[in-house]
mmCIF file of the N, C-alpha and C atoms, coordinates in Angstrom:
data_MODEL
# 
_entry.id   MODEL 
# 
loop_
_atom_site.group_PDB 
_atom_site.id 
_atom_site.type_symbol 
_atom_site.label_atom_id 
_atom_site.label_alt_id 
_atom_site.label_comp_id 
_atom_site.label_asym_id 
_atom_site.label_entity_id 
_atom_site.label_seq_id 
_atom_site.pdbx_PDB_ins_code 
_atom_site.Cartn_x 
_atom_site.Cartn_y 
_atom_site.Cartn_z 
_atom_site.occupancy 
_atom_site.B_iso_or_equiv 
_atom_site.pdbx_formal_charge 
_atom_site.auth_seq_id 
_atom_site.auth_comp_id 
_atom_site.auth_asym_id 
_atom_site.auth_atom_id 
_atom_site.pdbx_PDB_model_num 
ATOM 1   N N  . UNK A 1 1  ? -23.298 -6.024  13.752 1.00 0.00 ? 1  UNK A N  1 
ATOM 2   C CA . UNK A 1 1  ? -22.073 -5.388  13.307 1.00 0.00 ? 1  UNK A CA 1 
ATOM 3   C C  . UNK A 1 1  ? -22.431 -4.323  12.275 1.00 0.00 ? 1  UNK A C  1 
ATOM 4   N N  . UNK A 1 2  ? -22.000 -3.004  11.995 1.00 0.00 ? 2  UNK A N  1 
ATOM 5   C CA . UNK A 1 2  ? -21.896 -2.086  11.653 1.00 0.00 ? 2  UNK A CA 1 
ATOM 6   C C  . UNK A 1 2  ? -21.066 -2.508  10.100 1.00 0.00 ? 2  UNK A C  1 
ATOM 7   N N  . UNK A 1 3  ? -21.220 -2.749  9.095  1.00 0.00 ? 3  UNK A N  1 
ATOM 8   C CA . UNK A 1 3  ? -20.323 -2.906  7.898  1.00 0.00 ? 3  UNK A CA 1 
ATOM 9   C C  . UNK A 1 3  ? -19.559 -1.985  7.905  1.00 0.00 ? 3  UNK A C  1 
ATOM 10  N N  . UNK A 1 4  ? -19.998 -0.580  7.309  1.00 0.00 ? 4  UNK A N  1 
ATOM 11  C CA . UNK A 1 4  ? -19.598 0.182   6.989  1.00 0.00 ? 4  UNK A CA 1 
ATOM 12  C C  . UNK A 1 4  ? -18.170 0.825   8.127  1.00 0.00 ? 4  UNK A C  1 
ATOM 13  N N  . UNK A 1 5  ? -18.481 0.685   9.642  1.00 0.00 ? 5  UNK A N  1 
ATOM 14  C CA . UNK A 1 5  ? -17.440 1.053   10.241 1.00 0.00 ? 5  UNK A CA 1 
ATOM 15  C C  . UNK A 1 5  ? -16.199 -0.481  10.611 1.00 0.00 ? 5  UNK A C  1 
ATOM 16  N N  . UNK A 1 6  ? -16.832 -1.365  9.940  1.00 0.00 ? 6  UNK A N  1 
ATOM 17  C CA . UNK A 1 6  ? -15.492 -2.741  9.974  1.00 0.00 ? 6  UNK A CA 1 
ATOM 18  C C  . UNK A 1 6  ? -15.001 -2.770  9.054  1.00 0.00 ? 6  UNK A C  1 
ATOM 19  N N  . UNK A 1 7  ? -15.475 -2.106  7.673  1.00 0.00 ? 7  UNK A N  1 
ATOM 20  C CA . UNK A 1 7  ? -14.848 -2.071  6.256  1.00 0.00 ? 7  UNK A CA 1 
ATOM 21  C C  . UNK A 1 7  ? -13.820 -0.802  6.496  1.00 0.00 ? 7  UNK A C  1 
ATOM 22  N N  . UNK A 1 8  ? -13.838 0.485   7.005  1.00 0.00 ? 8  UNK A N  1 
ATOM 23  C CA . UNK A 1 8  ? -13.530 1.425   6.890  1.00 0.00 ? 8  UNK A CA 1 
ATOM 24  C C  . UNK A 1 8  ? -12.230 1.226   8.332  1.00 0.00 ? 8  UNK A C  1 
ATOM 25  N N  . UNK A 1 9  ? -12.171 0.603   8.986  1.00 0.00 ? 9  UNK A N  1 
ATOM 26  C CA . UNK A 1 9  ? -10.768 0.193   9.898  1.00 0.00 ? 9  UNK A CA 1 
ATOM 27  C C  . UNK A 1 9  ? -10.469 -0.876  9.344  1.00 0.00 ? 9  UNK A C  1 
ATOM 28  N N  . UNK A 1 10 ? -10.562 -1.460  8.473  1.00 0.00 ? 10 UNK A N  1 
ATOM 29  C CA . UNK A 1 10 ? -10.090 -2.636  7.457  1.00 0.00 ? 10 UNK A CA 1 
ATOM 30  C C  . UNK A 1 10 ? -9.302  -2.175  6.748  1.00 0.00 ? 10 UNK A C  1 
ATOM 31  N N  . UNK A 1 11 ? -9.815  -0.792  6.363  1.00 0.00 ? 11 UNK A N  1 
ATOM 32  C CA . UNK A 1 11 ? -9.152  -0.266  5.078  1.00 0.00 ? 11 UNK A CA 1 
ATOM 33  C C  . UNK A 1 11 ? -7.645  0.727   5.731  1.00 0.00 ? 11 UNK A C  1 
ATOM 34  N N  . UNK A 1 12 ? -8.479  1.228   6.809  1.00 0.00 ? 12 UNK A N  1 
ATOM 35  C CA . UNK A 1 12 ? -6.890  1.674   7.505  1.00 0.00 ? 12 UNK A CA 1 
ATOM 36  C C  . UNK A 1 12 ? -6.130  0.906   7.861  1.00 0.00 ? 12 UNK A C  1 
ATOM 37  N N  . UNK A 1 13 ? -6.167  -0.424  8.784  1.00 0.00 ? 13 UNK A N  1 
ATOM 38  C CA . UNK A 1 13 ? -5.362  -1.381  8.484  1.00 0.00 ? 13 UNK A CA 1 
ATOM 39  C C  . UNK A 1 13 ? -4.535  -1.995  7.376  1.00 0.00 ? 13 UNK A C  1 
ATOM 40  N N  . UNK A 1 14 ? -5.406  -1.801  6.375  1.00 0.00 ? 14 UNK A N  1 
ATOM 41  C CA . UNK A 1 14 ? -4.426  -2.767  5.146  1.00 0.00 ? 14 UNK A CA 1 
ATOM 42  C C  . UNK A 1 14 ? -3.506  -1.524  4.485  1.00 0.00 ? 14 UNK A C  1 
ATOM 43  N N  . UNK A 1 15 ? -3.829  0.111   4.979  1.00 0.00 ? 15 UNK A N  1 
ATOM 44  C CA . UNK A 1 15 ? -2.960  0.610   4.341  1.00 0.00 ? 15 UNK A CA 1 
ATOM 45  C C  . UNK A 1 15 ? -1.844  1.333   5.253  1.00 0.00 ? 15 UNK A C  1 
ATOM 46  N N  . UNK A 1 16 ? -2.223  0.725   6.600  1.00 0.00 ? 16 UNK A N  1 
ATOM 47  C CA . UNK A 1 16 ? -0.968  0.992   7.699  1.00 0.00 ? 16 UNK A CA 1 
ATOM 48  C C  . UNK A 1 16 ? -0.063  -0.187  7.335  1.00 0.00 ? 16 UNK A C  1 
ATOM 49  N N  . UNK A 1 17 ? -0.315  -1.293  6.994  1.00 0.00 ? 17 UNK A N  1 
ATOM 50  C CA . UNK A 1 17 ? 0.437   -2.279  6.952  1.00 0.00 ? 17 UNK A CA 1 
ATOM 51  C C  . UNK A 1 17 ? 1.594   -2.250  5.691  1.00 0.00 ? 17 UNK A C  1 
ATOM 52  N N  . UNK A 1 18 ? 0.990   -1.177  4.781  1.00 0.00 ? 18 UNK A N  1 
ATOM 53  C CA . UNK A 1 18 ? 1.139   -1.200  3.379  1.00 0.00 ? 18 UNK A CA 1 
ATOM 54  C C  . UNK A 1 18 ? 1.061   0.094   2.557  1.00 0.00 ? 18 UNK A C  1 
ATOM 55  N N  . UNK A 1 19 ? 1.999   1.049   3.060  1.00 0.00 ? 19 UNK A N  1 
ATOM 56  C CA . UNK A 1 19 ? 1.468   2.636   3.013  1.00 0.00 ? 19 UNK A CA 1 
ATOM 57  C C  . UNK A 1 19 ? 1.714   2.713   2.054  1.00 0.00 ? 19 UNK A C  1 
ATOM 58  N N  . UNK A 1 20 ? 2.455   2.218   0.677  1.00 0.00 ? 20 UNK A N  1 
ATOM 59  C CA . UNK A 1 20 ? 2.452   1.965   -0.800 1.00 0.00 ? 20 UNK A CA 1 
ATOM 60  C C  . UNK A 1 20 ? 1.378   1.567   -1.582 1.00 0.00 ? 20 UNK A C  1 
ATOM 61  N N  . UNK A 1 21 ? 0.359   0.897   -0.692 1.00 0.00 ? 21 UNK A N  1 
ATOM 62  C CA . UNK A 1 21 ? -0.711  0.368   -1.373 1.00 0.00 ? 21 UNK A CA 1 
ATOM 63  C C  . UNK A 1 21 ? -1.999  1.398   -1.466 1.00 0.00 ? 21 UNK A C  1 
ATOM 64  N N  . UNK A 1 22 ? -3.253  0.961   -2.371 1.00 0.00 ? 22 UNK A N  1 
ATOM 65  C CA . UNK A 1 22 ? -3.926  1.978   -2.841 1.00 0.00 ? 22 UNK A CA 1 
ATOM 66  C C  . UNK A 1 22 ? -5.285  1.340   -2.445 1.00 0.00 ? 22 UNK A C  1 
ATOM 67  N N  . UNK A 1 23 ? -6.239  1.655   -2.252 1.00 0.00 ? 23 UNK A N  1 
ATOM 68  C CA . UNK A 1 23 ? -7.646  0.797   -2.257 1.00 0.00 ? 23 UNK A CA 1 
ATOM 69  C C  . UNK A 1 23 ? -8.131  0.725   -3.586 1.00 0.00 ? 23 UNK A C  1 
ATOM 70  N N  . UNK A 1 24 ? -7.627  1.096   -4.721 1.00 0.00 ? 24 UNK A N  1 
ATOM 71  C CA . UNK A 1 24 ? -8.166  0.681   -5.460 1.00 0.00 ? 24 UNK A CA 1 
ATOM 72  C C  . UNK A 1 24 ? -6.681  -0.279  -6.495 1.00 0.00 ? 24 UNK A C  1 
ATOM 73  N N  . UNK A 1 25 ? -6.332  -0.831  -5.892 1.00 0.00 ? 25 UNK A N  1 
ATOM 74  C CA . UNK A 1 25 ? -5.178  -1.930  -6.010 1.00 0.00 ? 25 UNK A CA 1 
ATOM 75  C C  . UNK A 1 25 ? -5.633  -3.252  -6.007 1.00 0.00 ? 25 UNK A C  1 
ATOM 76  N N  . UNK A 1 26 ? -6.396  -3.267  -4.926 1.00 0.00 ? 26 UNK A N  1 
ATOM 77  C CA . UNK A 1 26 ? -7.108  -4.647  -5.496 1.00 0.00 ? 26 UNK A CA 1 
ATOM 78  C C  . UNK A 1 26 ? -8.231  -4.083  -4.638 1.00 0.00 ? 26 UNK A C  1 
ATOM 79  N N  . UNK A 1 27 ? -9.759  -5.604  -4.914 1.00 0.00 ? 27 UNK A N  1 
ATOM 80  C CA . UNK A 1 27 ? -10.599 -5.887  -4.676 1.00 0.00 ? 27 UNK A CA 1 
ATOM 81  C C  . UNK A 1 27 ? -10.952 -7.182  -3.973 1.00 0.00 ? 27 UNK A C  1 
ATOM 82  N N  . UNK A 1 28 ? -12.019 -6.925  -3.175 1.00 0.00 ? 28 UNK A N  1 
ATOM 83  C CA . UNK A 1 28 ? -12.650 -8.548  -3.053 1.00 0.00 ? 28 UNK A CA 1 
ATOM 84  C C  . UNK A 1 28 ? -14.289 -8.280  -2.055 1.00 0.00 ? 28 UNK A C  1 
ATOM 85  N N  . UNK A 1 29 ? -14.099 -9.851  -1.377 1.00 0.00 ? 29 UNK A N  1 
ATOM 86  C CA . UNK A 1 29 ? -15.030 -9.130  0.032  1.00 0.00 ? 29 UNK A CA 1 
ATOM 87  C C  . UNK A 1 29 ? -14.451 -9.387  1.054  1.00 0.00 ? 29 UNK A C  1 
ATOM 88  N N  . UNK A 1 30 ? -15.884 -9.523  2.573  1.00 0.00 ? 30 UNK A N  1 
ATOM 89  C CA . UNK A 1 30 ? -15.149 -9.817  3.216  1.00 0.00 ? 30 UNK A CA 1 
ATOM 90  C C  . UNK A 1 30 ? -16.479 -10.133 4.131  1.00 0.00 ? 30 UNK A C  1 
ATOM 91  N N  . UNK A 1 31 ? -16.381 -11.234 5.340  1.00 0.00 ? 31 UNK A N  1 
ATOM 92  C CA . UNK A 1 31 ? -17.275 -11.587 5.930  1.00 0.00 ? 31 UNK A CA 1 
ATOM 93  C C  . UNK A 1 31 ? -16.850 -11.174 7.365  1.00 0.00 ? 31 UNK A C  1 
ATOM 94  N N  . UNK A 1 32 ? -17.795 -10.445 8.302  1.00 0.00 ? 32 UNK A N  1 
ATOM 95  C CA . UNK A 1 32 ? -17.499 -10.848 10.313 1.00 0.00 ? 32 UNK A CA 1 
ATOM 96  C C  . UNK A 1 32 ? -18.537 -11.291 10.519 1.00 0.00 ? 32 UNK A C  1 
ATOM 97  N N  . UNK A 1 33 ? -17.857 -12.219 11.718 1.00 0.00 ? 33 UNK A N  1 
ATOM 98  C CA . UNK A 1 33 ? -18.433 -13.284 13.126 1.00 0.00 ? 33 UNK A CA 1 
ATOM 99  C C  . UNK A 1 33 ? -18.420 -12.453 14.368 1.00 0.00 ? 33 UNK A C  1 
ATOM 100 N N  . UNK A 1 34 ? -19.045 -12.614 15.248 1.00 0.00 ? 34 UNK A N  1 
ATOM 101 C CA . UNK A 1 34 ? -19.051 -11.846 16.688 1.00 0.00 ? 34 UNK A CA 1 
ATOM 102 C C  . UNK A 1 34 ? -17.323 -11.762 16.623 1.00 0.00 ? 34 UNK A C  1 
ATOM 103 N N  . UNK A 1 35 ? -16.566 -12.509 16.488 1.00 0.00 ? 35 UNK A N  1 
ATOM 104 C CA . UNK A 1 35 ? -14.930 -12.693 16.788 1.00 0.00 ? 35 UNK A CA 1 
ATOM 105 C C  . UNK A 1 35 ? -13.777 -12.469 15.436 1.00 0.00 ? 35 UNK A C  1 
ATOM 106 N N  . UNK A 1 36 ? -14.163 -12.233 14.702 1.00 0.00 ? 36 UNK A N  1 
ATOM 107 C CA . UNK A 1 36 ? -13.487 -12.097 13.278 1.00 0.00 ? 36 UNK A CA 1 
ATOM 108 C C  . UNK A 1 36 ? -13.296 -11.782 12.357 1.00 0.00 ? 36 UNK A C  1 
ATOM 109 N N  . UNK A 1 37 ? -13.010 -10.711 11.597 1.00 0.00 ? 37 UNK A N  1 
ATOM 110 C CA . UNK A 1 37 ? -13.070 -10.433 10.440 1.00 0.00 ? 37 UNK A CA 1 
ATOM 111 C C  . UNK A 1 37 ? -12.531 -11.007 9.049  1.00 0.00 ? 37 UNK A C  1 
ATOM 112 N N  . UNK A 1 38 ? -13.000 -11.668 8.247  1.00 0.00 ? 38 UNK A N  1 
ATOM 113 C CA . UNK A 1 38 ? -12.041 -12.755 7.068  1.00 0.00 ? 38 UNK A CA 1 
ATOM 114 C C  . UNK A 1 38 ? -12.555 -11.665 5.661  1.00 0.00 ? 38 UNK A C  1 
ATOM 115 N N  . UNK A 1 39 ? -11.618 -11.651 5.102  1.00 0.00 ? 39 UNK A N  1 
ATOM 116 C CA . UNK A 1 39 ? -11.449 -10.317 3.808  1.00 0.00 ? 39 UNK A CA 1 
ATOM 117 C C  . UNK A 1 39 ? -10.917 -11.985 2.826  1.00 0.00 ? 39 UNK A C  1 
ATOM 118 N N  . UNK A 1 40 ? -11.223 -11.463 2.037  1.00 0.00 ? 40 UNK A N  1 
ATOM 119 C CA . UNK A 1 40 ? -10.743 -12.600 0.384  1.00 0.00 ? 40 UNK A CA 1 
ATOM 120 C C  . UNK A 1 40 ? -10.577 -11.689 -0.673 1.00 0.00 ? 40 UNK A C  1 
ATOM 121 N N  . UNK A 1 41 ? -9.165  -11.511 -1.002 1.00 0.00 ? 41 UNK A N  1 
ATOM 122 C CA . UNK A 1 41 ? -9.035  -10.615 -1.840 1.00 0.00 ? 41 UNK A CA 1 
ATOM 123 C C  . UNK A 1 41 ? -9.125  -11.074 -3.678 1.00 0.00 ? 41 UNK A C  1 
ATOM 124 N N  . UNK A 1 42 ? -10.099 -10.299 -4.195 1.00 0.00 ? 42 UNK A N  1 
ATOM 125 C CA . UNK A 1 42 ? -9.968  -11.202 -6.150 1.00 0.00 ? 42 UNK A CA 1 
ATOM 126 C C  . UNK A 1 42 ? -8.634  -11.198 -6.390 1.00 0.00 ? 42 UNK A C  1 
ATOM 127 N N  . UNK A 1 43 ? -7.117  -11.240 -6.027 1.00 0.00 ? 43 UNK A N  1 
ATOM 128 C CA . UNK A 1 43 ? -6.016  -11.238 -6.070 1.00 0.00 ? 43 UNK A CA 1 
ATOM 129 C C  . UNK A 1 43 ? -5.988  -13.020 -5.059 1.00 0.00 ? 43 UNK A C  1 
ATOM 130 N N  . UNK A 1 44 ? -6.629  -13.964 -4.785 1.00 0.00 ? 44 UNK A N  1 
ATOM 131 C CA . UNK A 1 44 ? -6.227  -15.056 -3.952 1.00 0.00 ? 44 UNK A CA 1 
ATOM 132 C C  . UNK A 1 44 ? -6.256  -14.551 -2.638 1.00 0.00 ? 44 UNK A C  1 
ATOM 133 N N  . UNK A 1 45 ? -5.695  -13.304 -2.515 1.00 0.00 ? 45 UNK A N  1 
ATOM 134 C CA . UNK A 1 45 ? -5.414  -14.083 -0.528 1.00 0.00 ? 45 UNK A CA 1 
ATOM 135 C C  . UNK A 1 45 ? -6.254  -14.057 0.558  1.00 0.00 ? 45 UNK A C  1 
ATOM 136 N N  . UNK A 1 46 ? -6.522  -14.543 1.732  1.00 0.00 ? 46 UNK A N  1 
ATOM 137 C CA . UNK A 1 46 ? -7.097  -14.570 2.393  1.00 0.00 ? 46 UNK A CA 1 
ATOM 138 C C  . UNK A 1 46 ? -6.548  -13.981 3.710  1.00 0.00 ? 46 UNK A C  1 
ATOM 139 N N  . UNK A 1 47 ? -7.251  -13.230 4.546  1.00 0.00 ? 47 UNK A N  1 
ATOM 140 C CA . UNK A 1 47 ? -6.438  -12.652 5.814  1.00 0.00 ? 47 UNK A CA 1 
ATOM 141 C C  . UNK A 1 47 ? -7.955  -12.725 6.789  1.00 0.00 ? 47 UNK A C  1 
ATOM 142 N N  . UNK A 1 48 ? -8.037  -13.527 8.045  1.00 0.00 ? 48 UNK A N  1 
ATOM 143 C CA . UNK A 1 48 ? -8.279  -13.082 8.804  1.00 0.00 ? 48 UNK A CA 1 
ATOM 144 C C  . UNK A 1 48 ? -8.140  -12.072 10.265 1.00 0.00 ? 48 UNK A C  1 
ATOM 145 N N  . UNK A 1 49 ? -8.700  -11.081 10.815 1.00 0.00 ? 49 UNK A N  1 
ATOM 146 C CA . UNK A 1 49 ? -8.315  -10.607 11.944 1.00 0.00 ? 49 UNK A CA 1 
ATOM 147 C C  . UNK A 1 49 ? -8.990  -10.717 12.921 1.00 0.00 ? 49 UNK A C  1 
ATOM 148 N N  . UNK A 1 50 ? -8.587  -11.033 14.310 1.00 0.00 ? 50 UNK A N  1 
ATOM 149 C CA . UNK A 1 50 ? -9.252  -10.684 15.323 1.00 0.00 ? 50 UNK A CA 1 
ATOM 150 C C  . UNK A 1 50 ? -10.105 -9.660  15.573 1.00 0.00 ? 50 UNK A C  1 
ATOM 151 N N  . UNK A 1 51 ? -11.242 -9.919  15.743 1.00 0.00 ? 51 UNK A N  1 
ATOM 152 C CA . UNK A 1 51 ? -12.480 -8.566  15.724 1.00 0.00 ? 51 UNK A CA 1 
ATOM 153 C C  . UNK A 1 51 ? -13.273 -8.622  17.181 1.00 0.00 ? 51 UNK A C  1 
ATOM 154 N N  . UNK A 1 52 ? -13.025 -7.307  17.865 1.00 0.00 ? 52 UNK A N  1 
ATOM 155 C CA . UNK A 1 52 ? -13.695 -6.938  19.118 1.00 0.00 ? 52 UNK A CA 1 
ATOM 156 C C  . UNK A 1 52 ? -14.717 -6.525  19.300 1.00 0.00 ? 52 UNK A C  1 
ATOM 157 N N  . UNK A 1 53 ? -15.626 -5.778  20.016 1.00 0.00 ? 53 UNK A N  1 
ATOM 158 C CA . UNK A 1 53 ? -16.733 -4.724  19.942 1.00 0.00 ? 53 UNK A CA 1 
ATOM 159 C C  . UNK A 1 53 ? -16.413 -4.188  21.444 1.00 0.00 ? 53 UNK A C  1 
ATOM 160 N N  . UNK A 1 54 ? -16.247 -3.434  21.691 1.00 0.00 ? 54 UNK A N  1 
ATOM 161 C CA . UNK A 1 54 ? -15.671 -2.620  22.832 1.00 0.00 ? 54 UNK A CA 1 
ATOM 162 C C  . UNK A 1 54 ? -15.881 -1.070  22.931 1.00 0.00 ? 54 UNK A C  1 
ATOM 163 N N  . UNK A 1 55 ? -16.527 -0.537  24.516 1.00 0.00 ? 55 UNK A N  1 
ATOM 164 C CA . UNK A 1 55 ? -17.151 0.948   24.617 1.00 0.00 ? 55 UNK A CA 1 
ATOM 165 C C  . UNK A 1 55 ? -15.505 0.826   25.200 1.00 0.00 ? 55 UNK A C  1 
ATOM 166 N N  . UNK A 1 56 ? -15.339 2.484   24.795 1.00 0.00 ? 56 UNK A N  1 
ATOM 167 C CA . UNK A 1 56 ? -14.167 3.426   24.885 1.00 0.00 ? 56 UNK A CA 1 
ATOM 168 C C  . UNK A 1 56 ? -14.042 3.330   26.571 1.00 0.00 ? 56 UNK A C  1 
ATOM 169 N N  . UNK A 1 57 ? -12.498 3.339   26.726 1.00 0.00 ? 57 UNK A N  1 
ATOM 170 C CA . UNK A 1 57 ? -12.772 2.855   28.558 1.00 0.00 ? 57 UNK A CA 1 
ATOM 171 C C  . UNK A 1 57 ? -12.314 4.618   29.125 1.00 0.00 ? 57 UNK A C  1 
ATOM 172 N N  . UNK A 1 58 ? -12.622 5.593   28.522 1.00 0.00 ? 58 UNK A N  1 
ATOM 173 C CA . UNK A 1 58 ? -12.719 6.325   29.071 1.00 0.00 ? 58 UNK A CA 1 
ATOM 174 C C  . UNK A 1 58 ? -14.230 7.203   28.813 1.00 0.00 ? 58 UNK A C  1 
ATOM 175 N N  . UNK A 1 59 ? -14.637 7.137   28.113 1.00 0.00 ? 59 UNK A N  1 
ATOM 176 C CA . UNK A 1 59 ? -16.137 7.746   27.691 1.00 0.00 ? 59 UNK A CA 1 
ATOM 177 C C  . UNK A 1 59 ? -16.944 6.438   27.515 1.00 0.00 ? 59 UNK A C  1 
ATOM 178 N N  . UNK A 1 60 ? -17.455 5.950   28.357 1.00 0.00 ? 60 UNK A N  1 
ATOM 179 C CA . UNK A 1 60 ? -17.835 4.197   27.598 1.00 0.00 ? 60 UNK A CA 1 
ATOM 180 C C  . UNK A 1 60 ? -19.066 4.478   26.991 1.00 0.00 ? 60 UNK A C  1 
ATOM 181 N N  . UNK A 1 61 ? -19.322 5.681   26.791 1.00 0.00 ? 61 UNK A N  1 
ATOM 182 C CA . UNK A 1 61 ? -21.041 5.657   25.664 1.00 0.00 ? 61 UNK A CA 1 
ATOM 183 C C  . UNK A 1 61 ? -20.584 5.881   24.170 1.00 0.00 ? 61 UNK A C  1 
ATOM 184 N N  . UNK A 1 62 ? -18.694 5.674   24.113 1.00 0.00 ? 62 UNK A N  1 
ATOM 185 C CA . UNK A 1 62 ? -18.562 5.698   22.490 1.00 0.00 ? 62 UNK A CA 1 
ATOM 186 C C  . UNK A 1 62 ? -18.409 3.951   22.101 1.00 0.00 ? 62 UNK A C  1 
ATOM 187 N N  . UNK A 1 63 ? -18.833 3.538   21.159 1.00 0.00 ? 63 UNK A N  1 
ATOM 188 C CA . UNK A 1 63 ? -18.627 2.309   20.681 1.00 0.00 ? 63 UNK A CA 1 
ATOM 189 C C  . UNK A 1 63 ? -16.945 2.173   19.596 1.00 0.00 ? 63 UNK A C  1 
ATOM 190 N N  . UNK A 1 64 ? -16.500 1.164   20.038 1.00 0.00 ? 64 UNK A N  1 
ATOM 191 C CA . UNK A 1 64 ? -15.155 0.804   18.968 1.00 0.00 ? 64 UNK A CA 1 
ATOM 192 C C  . UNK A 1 64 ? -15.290 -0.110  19.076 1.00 0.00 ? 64 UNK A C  1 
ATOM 193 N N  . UNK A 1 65 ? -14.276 -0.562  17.666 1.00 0.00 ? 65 UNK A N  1 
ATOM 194 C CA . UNK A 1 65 ? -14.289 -2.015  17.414 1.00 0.00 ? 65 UNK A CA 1 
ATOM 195 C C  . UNK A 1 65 ? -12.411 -2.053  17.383 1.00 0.00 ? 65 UNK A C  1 
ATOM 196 N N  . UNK A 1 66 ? -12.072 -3.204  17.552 1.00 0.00 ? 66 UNK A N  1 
ATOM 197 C CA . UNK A 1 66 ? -10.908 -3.472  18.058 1.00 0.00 ? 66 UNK A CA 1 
ATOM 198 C C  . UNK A 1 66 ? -10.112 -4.622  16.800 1.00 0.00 ? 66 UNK A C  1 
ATOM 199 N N  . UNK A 1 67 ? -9.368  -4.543  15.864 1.00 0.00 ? 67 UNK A N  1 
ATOM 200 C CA . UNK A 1 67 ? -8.780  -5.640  15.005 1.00 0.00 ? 67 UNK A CA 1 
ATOM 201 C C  . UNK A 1 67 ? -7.700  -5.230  15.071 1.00 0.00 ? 67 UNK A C  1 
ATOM 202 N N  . UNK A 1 68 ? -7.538  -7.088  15.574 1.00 0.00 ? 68 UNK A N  1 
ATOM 203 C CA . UNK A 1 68 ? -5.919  -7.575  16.010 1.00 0.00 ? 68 UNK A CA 1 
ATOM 204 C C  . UNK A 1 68 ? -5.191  -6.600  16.856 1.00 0.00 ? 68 UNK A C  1 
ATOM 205 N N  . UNK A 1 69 ? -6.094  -5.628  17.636 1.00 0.00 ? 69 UNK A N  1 
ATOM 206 C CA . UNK A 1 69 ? -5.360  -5.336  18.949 1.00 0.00 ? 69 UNK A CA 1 
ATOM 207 C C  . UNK A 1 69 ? -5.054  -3.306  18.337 1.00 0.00 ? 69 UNK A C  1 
ATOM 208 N N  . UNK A 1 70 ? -5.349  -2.875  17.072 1.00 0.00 ? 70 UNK A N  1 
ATOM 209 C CA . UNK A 1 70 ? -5.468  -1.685  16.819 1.00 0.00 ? 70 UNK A CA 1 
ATOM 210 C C  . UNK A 1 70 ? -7.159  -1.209  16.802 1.00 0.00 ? 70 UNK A C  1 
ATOM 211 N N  . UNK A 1 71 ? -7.281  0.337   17.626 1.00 0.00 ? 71 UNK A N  1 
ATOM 212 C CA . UNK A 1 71 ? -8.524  0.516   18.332 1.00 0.00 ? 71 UNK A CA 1 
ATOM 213 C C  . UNK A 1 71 ? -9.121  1.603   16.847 1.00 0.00 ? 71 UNK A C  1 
ATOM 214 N N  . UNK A 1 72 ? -10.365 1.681   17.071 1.00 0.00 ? 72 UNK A N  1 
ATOM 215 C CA . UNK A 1 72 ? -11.278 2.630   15.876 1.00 0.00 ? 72 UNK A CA 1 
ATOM 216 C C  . UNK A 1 72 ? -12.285 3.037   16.603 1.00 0.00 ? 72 UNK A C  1 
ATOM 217 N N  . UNK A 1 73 ? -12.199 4.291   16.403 1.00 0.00 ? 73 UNK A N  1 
ATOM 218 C CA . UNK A 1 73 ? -13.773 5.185   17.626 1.00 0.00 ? 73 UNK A CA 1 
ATOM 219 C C  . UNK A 1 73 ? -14.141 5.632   16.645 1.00 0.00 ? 73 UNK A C  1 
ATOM 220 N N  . UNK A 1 74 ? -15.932 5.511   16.206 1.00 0.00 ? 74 UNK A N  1 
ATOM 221 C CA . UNK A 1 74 ? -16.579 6.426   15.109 1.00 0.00 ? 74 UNK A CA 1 
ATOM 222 C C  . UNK A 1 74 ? -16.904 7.553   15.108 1.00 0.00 ? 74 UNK A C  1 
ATOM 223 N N  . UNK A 1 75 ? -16.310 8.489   14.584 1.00 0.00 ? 75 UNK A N  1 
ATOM 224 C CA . UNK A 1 75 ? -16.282 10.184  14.269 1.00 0.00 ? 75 UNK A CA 1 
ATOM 225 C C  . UNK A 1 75 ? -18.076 11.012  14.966 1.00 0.00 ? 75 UNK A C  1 
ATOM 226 N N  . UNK A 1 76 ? -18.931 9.852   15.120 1.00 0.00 ? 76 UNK A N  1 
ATOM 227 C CA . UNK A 1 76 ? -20.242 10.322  14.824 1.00 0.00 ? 76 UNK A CA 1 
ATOM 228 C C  . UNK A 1 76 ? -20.930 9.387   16.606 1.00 0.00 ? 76 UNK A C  1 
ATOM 229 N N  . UNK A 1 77 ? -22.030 10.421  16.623 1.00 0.00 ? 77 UNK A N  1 
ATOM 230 C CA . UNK A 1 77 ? -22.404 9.915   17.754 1.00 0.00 ? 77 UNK A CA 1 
ATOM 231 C C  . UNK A 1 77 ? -23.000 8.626   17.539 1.00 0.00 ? 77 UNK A C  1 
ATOM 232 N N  . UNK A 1 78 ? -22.931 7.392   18.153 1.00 0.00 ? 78 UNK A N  1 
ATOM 233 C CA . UNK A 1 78 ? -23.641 6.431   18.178 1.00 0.00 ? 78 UNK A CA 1 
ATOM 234 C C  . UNK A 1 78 ? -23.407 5.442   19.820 1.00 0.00 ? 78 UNK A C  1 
ATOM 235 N N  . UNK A 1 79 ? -24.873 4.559   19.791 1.00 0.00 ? 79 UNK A N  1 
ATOM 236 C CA . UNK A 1 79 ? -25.180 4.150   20.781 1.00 0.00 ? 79 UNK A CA 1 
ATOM 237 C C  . UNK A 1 79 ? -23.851 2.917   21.249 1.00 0.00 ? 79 UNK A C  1 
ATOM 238 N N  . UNK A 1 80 ? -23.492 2.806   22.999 1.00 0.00 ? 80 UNK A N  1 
ATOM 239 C CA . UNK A 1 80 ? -22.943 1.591   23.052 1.00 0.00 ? 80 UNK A CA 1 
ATOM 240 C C  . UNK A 1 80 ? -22.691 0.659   22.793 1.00 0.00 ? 80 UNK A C  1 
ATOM 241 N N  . UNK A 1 81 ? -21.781 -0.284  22.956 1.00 0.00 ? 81 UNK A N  1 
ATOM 242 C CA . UNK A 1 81 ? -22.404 -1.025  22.425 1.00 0.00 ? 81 UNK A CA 1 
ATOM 243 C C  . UNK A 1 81 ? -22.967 -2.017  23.474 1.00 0.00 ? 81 UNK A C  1 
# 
């Protein structure tokens, strides 16, 4: 898994959900499994999401990752997955 591109559709997620909110509002971490992404925020809460790894079904040499069913293609060339 790629951190940097599961942190960075994490972060669009939590601020589609929450277009009032700021990334620097709170903090924490966050761990993925082949299937999951679990975030623990230093504020208590815990949120897991469903986490995919999936080539683009129309160009399939782009790699995305898929949480809870919203898609993320990386700006930059990289290999299948």
């Amino acid at each position: 898994m790629r951190p940097a591109v599961v942190l960075c559709a994490w972060t669009a997620i939590v601020l589609a959900q929450n277009p009032a909110s700021s990334q620097s509002a709170d903090s924490g971490t966050w761990t993925a499994t082949e299937g999951t992404l679990t975030t623990h925020s230093r504020g208590g809460k815990t949120s897991t999401y469903r986490l995919e790894k999936r080539n683009h079904p129309k160009n399939v040499r782009d790699p995305m990752i898929v949480l809870d069913g919203q898609t993320f293609v990386t700006a930059y060339s990289k290999p299948p997955w």
